[in-house]
N, C-alpha and C positions, 0 to 999 in steps of 0.2 A: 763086315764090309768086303766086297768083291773086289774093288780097286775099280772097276769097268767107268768110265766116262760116259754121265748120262743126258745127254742134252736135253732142252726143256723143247715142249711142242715144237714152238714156234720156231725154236732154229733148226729141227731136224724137217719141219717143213718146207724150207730155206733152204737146206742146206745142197749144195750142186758138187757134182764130181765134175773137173772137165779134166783128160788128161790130152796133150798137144806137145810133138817133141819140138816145134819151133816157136823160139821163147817169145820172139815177137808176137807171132798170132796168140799164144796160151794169154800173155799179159792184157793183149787187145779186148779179147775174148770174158777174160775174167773184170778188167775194167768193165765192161759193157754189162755184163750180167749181176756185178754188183751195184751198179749204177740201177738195175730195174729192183733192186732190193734182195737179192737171193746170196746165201754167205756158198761163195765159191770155194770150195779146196782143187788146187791147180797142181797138177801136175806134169814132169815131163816123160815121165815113163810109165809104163803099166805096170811095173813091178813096184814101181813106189808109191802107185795108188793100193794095188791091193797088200801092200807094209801098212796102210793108215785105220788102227782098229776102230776107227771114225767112219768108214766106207759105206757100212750097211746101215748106216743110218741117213742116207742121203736121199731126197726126192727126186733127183735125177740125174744121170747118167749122161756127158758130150763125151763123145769121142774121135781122135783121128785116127782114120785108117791105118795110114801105114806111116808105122813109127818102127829103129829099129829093132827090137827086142821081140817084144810081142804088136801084133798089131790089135786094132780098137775090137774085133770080133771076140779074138782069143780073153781081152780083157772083161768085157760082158759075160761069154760062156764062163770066166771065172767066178766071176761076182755072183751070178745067179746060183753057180752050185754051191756058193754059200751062201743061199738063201734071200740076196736081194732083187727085190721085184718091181722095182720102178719102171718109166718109161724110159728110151735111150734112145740120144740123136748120132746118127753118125753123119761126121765129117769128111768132105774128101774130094780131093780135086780127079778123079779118076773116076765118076760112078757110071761103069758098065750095066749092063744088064743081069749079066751074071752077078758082080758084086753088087746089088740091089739085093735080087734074093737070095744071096750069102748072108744078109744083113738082117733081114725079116726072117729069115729063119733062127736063128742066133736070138733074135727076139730085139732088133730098132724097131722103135716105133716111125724113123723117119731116117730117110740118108739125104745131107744137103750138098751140093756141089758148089765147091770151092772155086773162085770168089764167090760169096754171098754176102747181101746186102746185112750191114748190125742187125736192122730191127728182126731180119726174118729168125734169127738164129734168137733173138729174145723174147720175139713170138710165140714161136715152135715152143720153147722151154714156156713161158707161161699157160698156153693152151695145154701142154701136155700133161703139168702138175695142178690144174684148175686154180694156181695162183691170179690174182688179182691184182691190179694197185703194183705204189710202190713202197714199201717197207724200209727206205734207209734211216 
């Protein structure tokens, strides 16, 4: 026995990283994306997402910008050189030009600008992991 935590298909299909250091928008956020059926793990920090040996097993990756520690860039560049390769939204009330393709380089598939309406942000996540339906 490994001891490793193995989740079954269905929930590592499900399963959503978002991490957001302000706790109203995180809870908003995660409400909302469990509401379209996807098992959210919420986070405030980047360093307490990449503590959860649950991470690399998620189909998708939200992130905000700029949180204090690490910001959502630094926290992808992490995730992927351990290996994980999902799609990744970033969030962010500040999207420059340059911080676009700071973003897509890094490897988001999409950067939303803050405010953004629920659905787009539950959109984006469904279109990006070819989930369907609701699942709750």
């Amino acid at each position: 026995m490994t001891g490793e935590i193995k989740p079954n298909s269905a929930q590592q299909q499900r399963r959503l990283l978002l991490v957001e250091d302000d706790p109203g928008v995180r809870r908003s956020l995660q409400l909302l994306l469990r509401a379209r059926g996807f098992d959210v793990r919420a986070y405030a920090a980047g360093a307490a997402l990449l503590a959860d040996p649950l991470a690399n097993q998620a189909c998708c990756f939200v992130a905000d910008y700029s949180m204090d520690e690490l910001d959502g860039l630094e926290v992808l560049t992490r995730l992927k050189s351990r290996g994980w390769a999902g799609p990744a939204i970033l969030i962010t009330a500040f999207p420059t030009p340059a911080l676009k393709n700071r973003a897509m380089a890094a490897g988001f598939s999409v950067v939303l600008e803050k405010p953004f309406r629920e659905h787009v942000l539950a959109d984006t996540v469904t279109r990006l992991t070819g989930q369907t339906g609701t699942f709750v």
